[in-house]
N, C-alpha and C positions, 0 to 999 in steps of 0.2 A: 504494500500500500504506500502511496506516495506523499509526503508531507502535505500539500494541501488536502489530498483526500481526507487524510488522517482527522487534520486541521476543518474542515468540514463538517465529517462525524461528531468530532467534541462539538461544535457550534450548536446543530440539531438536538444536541442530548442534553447540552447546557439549556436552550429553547424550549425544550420538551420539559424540562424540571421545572422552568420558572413559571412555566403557564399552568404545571399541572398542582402544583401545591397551592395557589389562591382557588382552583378550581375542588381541589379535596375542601378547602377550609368552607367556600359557597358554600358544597353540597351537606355538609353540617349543619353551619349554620340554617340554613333551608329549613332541616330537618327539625332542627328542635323548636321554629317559628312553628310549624307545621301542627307538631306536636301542644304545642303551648296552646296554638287555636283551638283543636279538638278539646284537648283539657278546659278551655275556659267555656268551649261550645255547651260541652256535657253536664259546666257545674251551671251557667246561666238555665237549662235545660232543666235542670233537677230544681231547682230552686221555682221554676216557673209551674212542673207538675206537680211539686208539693200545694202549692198555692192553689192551682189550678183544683186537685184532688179535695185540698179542702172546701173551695168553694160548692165542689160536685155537690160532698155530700152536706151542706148548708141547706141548697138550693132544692134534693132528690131525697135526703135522710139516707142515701148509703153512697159508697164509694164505689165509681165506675165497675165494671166487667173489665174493660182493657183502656190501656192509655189512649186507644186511640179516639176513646166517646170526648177525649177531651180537646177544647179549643186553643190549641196552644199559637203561639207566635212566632217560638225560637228567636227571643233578642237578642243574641250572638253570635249568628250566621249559621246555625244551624238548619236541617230540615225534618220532615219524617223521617229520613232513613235514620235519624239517629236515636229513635225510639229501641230500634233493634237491640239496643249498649242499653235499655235497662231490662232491667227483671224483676217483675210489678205481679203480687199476689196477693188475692184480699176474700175476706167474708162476707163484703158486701159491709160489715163494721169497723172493722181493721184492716192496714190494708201493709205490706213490706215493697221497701222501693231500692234496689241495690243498680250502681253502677260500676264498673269499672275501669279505672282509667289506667295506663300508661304504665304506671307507679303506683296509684291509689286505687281505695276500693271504699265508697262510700256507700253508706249503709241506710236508711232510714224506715224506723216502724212508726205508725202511726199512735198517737195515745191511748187507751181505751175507752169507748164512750161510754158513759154512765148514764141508764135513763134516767130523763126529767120527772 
């Protein structure tokens, strides 16, 4: 191989490093934006069906069959599909609301009603 060639090869390989480690550091950072979103999507979400749940059963005297009888909004860019991330079980008086995140694992039951 001839000195310029040689001389070439380093240049490309030097080239190929500098572009590819801001490009590994993006794809991180991306990632944990990414993640952060979902995490804040699911806790805006839980915080909305809690409320939501409560007002059901205000309004019906029991608590939904499935999340889905509920009117939700999703204030933080969420959609339905992210109802799929809880697991919502109830007696129609109580009801268990579990999500899981990333990292976490939140939990909520509801209190138990006492007739009037």
């Amino acid at each position: 191989m001839t000195h310029s060639r040689r001389r070439s090869l380093w240049i490309i390989l030097a080239l190929v490093a500098v572009l590819a480690v801001p490009t590994v550091v993006a794809i991180r950072v991306f990632n944990q934006a990414s993640r952060a979103a979902k995490q804040s999507a699911q806790l805006a979400a839980f915080k909305e069906i809690v409320q939501e749940l409560n007002d059901h059963y205000r309004d019906h005297g029991r608590y939904p069959v499935a999340l889905e009888e509920l009117h939700l909004t999703y204030p933080d860019g969420g959609d339905s599909a992210l109802l799929k991330e809880f697991r919502y079980v109830t007696d129609g008086e109580t009801y268990s609301l579990e999500v899981t995140g990333a990292s976490t694992q939140t939990v909520y039951r509801s209190p138990k009603r006492i007739a009037d």
